[in-house]
VOVEXDO-9621 format. One record per residue (C-alpha): x, y, z; residue in three letters. Coordinates in steps of 0.05 Angstrom, whole numbers, padded with zeros to 5 digits, always signed. Each point is the difference from the previous one (the first is absolute). Layout:
BEGIN
{{X Y Z} ala}
...
//
This chain:
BEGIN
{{-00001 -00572 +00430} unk}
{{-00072 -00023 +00012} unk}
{{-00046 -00010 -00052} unk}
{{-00045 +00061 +00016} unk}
{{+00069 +00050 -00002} unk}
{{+00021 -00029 -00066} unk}
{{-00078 +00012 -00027} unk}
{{+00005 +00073 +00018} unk}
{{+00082 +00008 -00028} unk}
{{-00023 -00033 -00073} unk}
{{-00038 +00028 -00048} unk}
{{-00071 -00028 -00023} unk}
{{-00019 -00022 -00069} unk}
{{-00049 +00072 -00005} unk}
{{+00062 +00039 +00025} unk}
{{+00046 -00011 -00052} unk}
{{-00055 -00002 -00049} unk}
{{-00017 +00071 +00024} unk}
{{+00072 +00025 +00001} unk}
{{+00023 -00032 -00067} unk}
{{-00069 +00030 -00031} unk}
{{+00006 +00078 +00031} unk}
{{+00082 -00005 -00021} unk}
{{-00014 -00024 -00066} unk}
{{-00057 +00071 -00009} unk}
{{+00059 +00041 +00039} unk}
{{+00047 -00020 -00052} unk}
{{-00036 +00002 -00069} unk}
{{-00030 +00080 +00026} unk}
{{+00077 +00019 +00006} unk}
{{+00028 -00048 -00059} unk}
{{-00049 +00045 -00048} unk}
{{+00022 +00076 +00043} unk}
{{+00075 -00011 -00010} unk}
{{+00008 -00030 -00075} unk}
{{+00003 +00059 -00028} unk}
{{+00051 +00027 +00052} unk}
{{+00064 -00015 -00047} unk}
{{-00031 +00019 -00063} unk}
{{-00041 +00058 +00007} unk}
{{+00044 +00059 -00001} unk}
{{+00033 -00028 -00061} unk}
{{-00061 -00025 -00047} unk}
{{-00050 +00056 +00030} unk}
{{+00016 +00051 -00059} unk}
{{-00058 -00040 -00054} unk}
{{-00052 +00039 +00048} unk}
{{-00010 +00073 -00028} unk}
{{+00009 +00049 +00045} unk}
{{+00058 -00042 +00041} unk}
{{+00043 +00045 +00039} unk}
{{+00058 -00016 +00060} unk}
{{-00047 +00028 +00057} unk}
{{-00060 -00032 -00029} unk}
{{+00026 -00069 -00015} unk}
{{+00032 +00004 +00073} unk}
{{-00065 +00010 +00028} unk}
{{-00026 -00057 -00045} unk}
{{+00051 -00052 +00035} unk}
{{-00029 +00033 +00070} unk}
{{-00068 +00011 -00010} unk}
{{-00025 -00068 +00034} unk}
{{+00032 +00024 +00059} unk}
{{-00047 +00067 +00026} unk}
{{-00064 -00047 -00011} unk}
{{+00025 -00051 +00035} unk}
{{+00034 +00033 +00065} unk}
{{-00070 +00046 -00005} unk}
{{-00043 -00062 +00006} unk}
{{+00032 -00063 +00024} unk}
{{-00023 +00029 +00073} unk}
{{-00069 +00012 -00014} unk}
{{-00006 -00059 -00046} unk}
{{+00023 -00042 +00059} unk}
{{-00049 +00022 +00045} unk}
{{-00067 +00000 -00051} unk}
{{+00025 -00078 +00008} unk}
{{-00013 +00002 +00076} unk}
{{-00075 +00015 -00031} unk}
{{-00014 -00022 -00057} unk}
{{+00044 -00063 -00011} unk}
{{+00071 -00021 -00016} unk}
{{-00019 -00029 -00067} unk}
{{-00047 +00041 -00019} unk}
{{+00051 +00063 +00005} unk}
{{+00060 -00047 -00029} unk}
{{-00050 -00012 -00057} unk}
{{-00012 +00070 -00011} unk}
{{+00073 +00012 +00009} unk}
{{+00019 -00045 -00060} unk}
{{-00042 +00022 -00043} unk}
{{+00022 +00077 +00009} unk}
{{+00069 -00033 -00015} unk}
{{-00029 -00031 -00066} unk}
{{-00038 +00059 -00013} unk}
{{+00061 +00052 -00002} unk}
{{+00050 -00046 -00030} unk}
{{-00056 -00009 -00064} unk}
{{+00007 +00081 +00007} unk}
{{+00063 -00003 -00012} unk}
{{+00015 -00054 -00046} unk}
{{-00052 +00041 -00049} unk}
{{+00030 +00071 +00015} unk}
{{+00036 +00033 -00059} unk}
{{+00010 +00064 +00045} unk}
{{+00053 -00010 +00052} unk}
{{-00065 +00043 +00048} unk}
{{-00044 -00060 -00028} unk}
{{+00056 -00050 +00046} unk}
{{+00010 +00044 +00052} unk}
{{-00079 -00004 +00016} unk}
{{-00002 -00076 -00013} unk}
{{+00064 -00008 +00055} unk}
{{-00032 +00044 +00047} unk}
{{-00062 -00044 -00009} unk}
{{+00040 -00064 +00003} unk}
{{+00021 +00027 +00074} unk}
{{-00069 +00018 +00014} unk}
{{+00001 -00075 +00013} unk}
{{+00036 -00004 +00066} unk}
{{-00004 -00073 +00025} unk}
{{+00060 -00012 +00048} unk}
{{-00051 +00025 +00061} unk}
{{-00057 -00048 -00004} unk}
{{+00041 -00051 -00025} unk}
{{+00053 +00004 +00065} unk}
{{-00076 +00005 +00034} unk}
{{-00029 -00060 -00031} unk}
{{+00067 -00043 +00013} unk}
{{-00008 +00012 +00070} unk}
{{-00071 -00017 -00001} unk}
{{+00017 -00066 -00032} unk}
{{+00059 -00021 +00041} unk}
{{+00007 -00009 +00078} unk}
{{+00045 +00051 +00040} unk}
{{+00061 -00050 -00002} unk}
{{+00000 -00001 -00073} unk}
{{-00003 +00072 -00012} unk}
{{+00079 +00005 -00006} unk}
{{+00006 -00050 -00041} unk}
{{-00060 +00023 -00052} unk}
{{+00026 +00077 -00003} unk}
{{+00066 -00022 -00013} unk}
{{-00019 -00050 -00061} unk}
{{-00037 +00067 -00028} unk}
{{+00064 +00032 +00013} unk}
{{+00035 -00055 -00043} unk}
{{-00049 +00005 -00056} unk}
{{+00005 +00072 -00005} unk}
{{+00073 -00006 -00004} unk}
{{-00003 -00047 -00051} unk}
{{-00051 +00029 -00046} unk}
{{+00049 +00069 -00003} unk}
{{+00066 -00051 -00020} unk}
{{-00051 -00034 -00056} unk}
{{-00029 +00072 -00020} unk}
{{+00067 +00029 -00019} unk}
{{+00026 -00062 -00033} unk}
{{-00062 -00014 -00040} unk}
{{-00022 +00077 -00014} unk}
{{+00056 +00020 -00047} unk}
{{-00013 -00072 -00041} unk}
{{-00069 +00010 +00000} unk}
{{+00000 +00072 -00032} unk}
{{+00044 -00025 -00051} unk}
{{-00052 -00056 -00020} unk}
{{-00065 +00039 +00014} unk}
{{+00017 +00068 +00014} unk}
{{-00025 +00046 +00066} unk}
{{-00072 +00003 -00025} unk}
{{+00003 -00082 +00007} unk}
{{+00031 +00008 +00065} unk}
{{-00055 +00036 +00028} unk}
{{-00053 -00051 -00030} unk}
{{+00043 -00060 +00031} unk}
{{-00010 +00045 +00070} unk}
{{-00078 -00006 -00018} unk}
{{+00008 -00070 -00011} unk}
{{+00037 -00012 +00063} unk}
{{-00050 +00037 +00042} unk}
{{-00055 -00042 -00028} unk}
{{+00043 -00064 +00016} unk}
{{-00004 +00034 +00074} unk}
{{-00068 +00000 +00000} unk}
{{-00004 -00076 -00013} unk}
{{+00047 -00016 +00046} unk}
{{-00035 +00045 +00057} unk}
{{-00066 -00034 -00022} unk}
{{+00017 -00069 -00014} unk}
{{+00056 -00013 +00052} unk}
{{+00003 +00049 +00056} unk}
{{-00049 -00028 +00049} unk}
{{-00055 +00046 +00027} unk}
{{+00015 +00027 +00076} unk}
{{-00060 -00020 +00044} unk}
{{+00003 +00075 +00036} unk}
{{+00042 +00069 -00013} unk}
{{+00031 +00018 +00059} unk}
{{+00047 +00055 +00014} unk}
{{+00073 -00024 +00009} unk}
{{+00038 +00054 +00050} unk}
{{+00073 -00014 -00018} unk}
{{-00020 -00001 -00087} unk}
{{-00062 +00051 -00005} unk}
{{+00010 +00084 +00012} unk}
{{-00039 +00034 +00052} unk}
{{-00017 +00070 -00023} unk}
{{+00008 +00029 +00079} unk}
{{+00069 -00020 -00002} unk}
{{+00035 +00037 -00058} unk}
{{+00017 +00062 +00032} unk}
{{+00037 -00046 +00053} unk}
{{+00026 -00036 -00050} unk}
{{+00023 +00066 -00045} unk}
{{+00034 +00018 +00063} unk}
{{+00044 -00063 +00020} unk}
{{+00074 +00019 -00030} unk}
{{+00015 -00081 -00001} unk}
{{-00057 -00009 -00047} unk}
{{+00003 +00059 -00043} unk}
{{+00080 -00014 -00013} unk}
{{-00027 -00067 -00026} unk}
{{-00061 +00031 -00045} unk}
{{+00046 +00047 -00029} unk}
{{+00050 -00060 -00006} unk}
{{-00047 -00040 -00043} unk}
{{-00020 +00065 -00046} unk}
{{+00062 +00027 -00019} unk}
{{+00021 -00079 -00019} unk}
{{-00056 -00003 -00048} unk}
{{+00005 +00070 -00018} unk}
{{+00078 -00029 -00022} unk}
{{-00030 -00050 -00039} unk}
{{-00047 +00029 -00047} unk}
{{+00052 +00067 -00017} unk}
{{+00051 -00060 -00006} unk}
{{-00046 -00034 -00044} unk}
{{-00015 +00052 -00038} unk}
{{+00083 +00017 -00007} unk}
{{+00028 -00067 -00007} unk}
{{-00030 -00030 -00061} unk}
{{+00028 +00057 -00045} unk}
{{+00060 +00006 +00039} unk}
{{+00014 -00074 -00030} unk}
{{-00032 +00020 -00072} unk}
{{+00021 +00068 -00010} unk}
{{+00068 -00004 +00042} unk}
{{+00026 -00072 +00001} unk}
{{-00027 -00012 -00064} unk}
{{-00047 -00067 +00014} unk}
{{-00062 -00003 -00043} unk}
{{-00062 -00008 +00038} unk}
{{-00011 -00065 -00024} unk}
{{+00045 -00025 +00038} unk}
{{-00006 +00035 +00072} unk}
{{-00045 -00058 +00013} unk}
{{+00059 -00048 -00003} unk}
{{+00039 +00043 +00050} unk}
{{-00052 +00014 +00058} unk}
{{-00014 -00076 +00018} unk}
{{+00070 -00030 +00011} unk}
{{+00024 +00062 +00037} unk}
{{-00069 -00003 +00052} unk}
{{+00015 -00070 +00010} unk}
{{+00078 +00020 +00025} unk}
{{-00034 +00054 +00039} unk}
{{-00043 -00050 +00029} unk}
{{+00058 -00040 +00028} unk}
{{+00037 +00056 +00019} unk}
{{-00054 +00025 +00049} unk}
{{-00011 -00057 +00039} unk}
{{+00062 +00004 +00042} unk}
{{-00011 +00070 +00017} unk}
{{-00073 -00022 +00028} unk}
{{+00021 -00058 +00034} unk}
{{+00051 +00044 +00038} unk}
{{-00052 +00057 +00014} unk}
{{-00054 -00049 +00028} unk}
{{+00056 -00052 +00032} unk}
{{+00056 +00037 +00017} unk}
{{-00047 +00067 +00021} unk}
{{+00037 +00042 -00041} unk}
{{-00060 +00030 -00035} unk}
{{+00018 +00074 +00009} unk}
{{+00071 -00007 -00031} unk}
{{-00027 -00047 -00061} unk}
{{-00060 +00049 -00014} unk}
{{+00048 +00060 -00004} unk}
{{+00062 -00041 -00037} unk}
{{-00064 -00011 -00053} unk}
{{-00022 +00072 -00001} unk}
{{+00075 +00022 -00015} unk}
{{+00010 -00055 -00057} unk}
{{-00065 +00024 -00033} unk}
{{+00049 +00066 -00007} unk}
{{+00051 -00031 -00022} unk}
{{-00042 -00024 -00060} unk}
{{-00031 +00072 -00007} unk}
{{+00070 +00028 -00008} unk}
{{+00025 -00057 -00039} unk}
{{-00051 +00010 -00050} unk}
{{-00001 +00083 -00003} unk}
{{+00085 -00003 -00016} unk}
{{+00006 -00058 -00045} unk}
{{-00064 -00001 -00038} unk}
{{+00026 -00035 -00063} unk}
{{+00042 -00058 +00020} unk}
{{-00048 -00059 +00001} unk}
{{+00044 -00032 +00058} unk}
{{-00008 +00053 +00043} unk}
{{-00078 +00018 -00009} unk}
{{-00008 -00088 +00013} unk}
{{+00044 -00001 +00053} unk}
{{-00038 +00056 +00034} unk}
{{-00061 -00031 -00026} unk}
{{+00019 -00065 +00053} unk}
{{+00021 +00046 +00060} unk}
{{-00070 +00035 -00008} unk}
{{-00035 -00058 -00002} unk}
{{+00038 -00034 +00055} unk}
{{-00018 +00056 +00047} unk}
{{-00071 +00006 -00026} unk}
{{-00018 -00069 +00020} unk}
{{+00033 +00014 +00058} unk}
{{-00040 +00052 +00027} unk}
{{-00069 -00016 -00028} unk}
{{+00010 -00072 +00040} unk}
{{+00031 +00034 +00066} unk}
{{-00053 +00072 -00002} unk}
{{-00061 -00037 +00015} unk}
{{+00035 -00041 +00055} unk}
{{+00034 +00068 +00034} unk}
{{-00078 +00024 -00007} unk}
{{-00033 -00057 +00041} unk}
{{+00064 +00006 +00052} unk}
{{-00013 +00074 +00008} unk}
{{-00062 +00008 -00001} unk}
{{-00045 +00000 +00075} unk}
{{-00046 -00059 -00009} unk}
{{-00061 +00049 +00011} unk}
{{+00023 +00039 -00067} unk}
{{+00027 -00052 -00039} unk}
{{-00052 -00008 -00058} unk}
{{-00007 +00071 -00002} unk}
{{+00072 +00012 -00013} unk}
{{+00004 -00060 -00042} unk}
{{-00064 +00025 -00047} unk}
{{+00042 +00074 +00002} unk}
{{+00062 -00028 -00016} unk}
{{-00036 -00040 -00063} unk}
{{-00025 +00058 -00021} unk}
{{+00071 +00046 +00003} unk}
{{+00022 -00051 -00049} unk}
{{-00044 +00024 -00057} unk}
{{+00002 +00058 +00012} unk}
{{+00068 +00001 -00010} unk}
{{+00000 -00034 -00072} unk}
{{-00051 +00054 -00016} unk}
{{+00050 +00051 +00017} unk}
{{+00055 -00042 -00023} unk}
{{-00020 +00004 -00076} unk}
{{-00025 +00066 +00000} unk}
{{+00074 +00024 +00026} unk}
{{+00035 -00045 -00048} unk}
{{-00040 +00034 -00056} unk}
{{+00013 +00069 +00031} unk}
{{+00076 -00013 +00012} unk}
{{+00007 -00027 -00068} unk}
{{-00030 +00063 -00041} unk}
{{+00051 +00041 +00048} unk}
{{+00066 -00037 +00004} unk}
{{-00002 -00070 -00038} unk}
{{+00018 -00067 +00021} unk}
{{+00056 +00018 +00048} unk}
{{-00042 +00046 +00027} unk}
{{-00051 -00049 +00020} unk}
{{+00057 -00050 +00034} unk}
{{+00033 +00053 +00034} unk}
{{-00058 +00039 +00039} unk}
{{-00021 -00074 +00016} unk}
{{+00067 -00006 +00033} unk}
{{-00003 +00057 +00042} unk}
{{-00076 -00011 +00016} unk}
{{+00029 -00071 +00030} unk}
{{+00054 +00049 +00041} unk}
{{-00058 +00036 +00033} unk}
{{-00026 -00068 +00004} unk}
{{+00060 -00017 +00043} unk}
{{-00006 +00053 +00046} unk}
{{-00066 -00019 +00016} unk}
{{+00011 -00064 +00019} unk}
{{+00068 -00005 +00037} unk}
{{-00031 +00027 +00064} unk}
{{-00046 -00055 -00004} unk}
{{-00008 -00049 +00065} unk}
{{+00024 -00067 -00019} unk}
{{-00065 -00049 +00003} unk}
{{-00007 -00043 +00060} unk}
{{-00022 -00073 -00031} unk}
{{-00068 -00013 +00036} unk}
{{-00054 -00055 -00031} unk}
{{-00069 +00008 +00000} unk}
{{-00062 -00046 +00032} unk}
{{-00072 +00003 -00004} unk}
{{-00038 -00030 +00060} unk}
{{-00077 -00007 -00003} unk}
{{-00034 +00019 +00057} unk}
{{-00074 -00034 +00025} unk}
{{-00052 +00029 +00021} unk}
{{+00022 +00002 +00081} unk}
{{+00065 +00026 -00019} unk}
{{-00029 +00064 -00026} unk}
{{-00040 +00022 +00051} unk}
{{+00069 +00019 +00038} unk}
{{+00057 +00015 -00055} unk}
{{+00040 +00041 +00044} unk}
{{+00019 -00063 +00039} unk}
{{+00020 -00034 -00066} unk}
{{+00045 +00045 -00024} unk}
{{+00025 +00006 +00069} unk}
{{+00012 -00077 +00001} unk}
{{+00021 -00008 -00073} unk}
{{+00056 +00067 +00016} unk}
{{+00025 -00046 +00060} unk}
{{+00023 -00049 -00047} unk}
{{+00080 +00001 -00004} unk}
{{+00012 +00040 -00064} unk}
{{-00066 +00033 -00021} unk}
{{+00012 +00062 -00014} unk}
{{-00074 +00028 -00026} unk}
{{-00063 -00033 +00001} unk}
{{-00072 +00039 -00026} unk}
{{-00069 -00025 +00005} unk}
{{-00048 +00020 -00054} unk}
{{-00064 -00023 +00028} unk}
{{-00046 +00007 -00081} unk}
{{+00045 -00065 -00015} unk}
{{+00014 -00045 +00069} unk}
{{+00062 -00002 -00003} unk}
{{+00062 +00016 +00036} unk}
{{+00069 +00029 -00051} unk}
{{+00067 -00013 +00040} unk}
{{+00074 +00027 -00020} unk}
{{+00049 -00042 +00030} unk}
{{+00074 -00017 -00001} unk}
{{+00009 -00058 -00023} unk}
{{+00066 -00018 +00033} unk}
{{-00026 +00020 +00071} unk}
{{-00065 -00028 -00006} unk}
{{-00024 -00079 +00014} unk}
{{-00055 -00005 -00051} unk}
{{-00028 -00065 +00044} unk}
{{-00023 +00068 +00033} unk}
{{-00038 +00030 -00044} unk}
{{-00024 -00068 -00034} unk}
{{-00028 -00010 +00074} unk}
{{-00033 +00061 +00002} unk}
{{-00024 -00009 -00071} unk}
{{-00031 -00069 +00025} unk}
{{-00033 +00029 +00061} unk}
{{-00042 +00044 -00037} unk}
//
């Protein structure tokens, strides 16, 4: 490898300075969202006028503000500035979670999570990681996000039930302040400052393409795949913490000493089953074995709702296929998804996720007025039926990588003939040019095509 290949394959010093920085801000927004996920529903009664619906919608709240205006958000950024709408993004966060944390009305927190949500980041922050990294590091910096994000829901629930026991959910909501503040620093202080905005194709929506997007059945089984999994985690969430108080008999002081060990065997159950999906291409058959075990923990928990064994042992099949599919969704996305559409499904599909929180705690408080805790678990079992009869029609993914070539000047005065040349390649199978940036996106196979090719190609212009 020369010296000029391994420059462009390693990562520079301001790289992983800009990645670690825009993780770290990813992370402490969602540490501060999901705290209060395993505790709410059983310590939100000390607010007067606390009912089922209204303490549901309390757990979902964040979600309509921030599927309303993560879009938007993301493309004031395009205008006005990453950091600047980041910055204004935190400090919504900090605002509503001070809201809430001096609520005594359970409407007082419902207002201060729908402002915390007002303060959707994960647009311009995906924007602003692009703007700080070089195309061959995009991969790489998503998928650290990805990690962080993953890890800040594991430390939430293991540190949210300890945490209400020490300071109770008002100082939850001030240590989501305080970790919005520490986001600001770190944005400020760490994350370097992008010499130009520019708009990033395969990461940023393009209004003109929703309806085309709305209308692709690949996509949409994917968007509704990623709502109706957080929709199953927040009416879980609400269920499952007094399901082990009221049923199995476990004090919530000590739900916080269940939550961590049984993540961590989740953890290292899941990575078999994606190493299998991405190696072995059986993606299809893992995604819907996952989607079937989540209803296997539905049902486990709706007919044996008092035996601690049971409601843990479902507790580890639900979060085994949880991680499962929120590490393999984005990846069927990105394989699905035409290269000319693919931030605009992405930024839909980001969206669908929130939304379906929002509706997620506003059914669990609905279901559990109606028909109590097994009521909650089982219509979340049949939802995942309908679930599975959405998706088994689905087209198994074809495994293609992604390349971004920059095009000069010369090259753009006749683009037709590049993406004639670059579709001659062996194993390209789409290739777009989007003349506002220069550059050239290419979906290939990676087992049919010779990337000296493309690297050629890349070189020429």
């Amino acid at each position: 490898m020369t010296q000029k290949q391994t420059a462009t394959t390693s990562m520079t010093a301001l790289e992983k300075r800009s990645i670690s920085g825009l993780s770290l801000i990813f992370a402490l927004r969602m540490l501060g969202l999901f705290m209060i996920l395993p505790v709410f529903s059983l310590s939100a009664q000390q607010y007067s006028g606390s009912t089922p619906m209204l303490i549901g919608l309390a757990i979902g709240a964040y979600g309509l503000t921030q599927a309303l205006l993560q879009i938007p958000f993301g493309m004031l950024s395009d205008r006005i500035g990453r950091k600047r709408v980041i910055t204004i993004s935190l400090l919504l966060v900090a605002a509503g979670s001070a809201v809430a944390a001096m609520a005594e009305t359970i409407e007082m927190v419902i207002a201060g999570r729908l402002l915390q949500g007002s303060g959707a980041i994960a647009a311009a922050v995906m924007a602003l990681t692009a703007d700080l990294t070089r195309d061959e590091q995009r991969t790489k910096a998503m998928a650290s996000i990805g990690i962080s994000i993953g890890l800040s829901f594991s430390i939430a629930l293991a540190t949210g039930a300890a945490l209400e026991h020490w300071i109770g959910l008002s100082g939850i909501f001030w240590a989501t302040a305080l970790l919005a503040i520490m986001g600001l620093v770190v944005l400020h202080y760490w994350v370097p400052t992008p010499h130009r905005c520019v708009s990033h194709r395969d990461i940023e929506p393009v209004p003109k393409q929703f309806i085309k997007v709305l209308k692709n059945p690949q996509i949409m089984r994917m968007v509704i795949s990623i709502m109706v999994l957080h929709l199953l985690l927040t009416t879980s969430f609400f269920a499952l913490p007094l399901a082990l108080q009221n049923g199995a008999g476990l004090d919530k002081s000590q739900h916080a000493l269940i939550y961590l060990p049984i993540l961590l065997v989740a953890f290292i159950t899941m990575v078999p089953f994606i190493i299998i999906a991405e190696k072995k291409r059986k993606m299809k058959a893992v995604f819907i074995g996952a989607i079937a075990t989540l209803g296997i923990a539905e049902l486990g928990w709706a007919l044996i709702p008092n035996s601690l064994v049971a409601i843990l042992f479902s507790l580890w099949l639900f979060f085994t296929a949880f991680n499962i599919l929120e590490a393999s969704l984005p990846s069927l996305m990105s394989k699905l998804s035409p290269l000319e559409n693919k931030g605009t499904a992405m930024g839909i599909y980001s969206s669908a996720q929130f939304i379906g929180a929002f509706i997620g705690g506003a059914l669990a408080g609905s279901l559990y007025t109606r028909f109590g805790l097994e009521g909650i678990f089982g219509a979340s079992a049949i939802l995942i039926v309908f679930w599975l009869i959405l998706i088994l029609p689905m087209q198994a993914p074809r495994h293609f990588s992604s390349r971004i070539i920059h095009l000069n000047n010369s090259a753009m005065l006749n683009t037709d003939h590049i993406v004639e040349q670059l579709n001659a390649i062996k194993g390209v199978k789409e290739t777009i040019v989007v003349l506002e940036e220069q550059v050239a996106y290419v979906k290939f196979s990676p087992e049919e095509t010779d990337l000296s090719e493309l690297e050629a190609f890349a070189f020429q212009n």
